[in-house]
N, C-alpha and C positions, 0 to 999 in steps of 0.2 A: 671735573664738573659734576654738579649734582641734580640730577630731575625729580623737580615734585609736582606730581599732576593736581591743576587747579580742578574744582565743582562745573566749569565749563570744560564739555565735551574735547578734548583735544588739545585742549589748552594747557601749556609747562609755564613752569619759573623757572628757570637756569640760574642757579646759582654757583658761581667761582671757587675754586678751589688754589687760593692762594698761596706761592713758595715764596713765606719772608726769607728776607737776611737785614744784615746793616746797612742796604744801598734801598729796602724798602722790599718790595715783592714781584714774582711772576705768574699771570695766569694765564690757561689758555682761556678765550672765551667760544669757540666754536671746533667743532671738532664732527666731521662730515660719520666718520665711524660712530662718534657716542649719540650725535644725532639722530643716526639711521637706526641706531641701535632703538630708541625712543620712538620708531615710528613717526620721526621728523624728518621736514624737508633737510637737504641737503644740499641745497644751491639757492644763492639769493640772487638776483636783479638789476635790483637799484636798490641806494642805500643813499636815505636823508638825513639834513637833523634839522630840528625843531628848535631854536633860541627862543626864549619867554624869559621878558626883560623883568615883570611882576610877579610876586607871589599872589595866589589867589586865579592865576591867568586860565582859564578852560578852552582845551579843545575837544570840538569833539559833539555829538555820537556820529562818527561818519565810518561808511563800509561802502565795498563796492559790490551793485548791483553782478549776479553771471548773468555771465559766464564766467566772470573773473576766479582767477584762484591765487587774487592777493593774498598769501599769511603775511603776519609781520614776527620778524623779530625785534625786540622795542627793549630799550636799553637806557638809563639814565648817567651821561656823563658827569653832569657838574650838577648839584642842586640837590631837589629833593620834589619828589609827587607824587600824586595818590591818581592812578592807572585802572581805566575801567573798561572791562569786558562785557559786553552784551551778547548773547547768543538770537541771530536774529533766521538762524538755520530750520525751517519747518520741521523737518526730520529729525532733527537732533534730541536727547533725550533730557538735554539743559537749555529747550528751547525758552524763550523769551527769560532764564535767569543770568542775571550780572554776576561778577565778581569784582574787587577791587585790591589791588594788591601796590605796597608801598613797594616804591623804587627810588634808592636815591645814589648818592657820590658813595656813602658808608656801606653799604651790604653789594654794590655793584653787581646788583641781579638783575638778568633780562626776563620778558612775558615773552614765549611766544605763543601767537594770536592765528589762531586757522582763517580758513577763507571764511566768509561767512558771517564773522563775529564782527558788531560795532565794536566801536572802539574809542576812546576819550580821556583826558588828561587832568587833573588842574594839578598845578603846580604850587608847593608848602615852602618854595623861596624862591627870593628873587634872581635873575640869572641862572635857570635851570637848564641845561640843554639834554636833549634827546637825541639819542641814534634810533634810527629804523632803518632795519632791512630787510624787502619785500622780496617775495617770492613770485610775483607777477609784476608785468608792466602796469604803470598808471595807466588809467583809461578817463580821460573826463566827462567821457559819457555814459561811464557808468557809476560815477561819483555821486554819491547821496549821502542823507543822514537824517538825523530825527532831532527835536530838540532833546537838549542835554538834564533838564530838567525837566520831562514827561513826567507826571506822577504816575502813568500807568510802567512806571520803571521802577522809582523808588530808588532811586542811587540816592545815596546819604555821602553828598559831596563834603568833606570834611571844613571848607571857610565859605563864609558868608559873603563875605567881601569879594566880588570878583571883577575880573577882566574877561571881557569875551568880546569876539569877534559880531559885525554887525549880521554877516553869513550864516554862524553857528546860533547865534541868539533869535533868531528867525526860521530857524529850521522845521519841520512841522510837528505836528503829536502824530505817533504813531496809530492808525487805525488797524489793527488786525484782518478782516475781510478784504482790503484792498490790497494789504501790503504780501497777502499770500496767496491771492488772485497774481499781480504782478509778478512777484516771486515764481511762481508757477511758469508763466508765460517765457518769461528771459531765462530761466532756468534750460527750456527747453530748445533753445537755440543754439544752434551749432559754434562749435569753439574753436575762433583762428585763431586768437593768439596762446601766447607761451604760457 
């Protein structure tokens, strides 16, 4: 495998290091040694995937409020999407900057995403699915997000034409003094879970 560290704080692209032959190829896609070696988790959780039957389909900006210390590893099985990073971490030194980075079936690269970091999808064909694998339990109550199209973001979503969710397209604009008032507050509570 190969690590190249994204402009957000913390944040990699794994990219595969494929062994052809005539029957096609073998990679590893994880490996707990080159991870640790990177300063990466080394144990995931839980592990989903995302189906998005439309090209155009957006998910997204959602992160979870701490104490969580959800990362993701976020991976593109079939398809093709343009994957976006927010740093919503106070402290961080890429705070409130995006990244966005293609992922699709052909370059078989993962993101992975630290705690911290929003997060959001649209998808550049149709029937694209998604692997994620999380470093923390889901918590639904510490489930949030912002809207996807904030202009105090500035993500240059690559199609016009979209699919979204009634949840994600109602999500709020980010206010700054609020959200690092509260950030502040949850930050500072004690942490039961893993």
């Amino acid at each position: 495998m190969r690590f190249e560290k994204l402009t957000i704080a913390g944040a990699m692209l794994v990219h595969i290091d494929p062994r052809p032959d005539d029957r096609g190829f073998f990679a590893r896609t994880f490996c707990t040694q080159e991870f640790a070696a990177q300063g990466l988790p080394t144990a995931a959780v839980q592990s989903s995937i995302s189906y998005n039957v439309k090209r155009g389909t957006v998910r997204g900006m959602h992160f979870q409020w701490p104490p969580s210390q959800e990362g993701k590893l976020v991976r593109c099985l079939r398809g093709s999407l343009f994957d976006v990073l927010l740093d919503l971490r106070p402290d961080s030194p890429s705070y409130l900057r995006h990244q966005g980075v293609r992922l699709d079936e052909d370059n078989r690269a993962a993101v992975f995403i630290p705690a911290g970091i929003a997060h959001g999808f649209q998808t550049l064909a149709d029937s694209t699915e998604v692997l994620y694998q999380m470093t923390d339990f889901y918590a639904p109550e510490l489930q949030t997000g912002f809207r996807w199209n904030d202009p105090q973001f500035g993500i240059a979503w690559p199609l016009e034409d979209i699919v979204i969710s009634d949840r994600d397209a109602h999500c709020p604009d980010f206010n700054r003094s609020a959200y690092e008032s509260e950030y502040a507050r949850r930050a500072a509570q004690p942490r039961d879970r893993v």
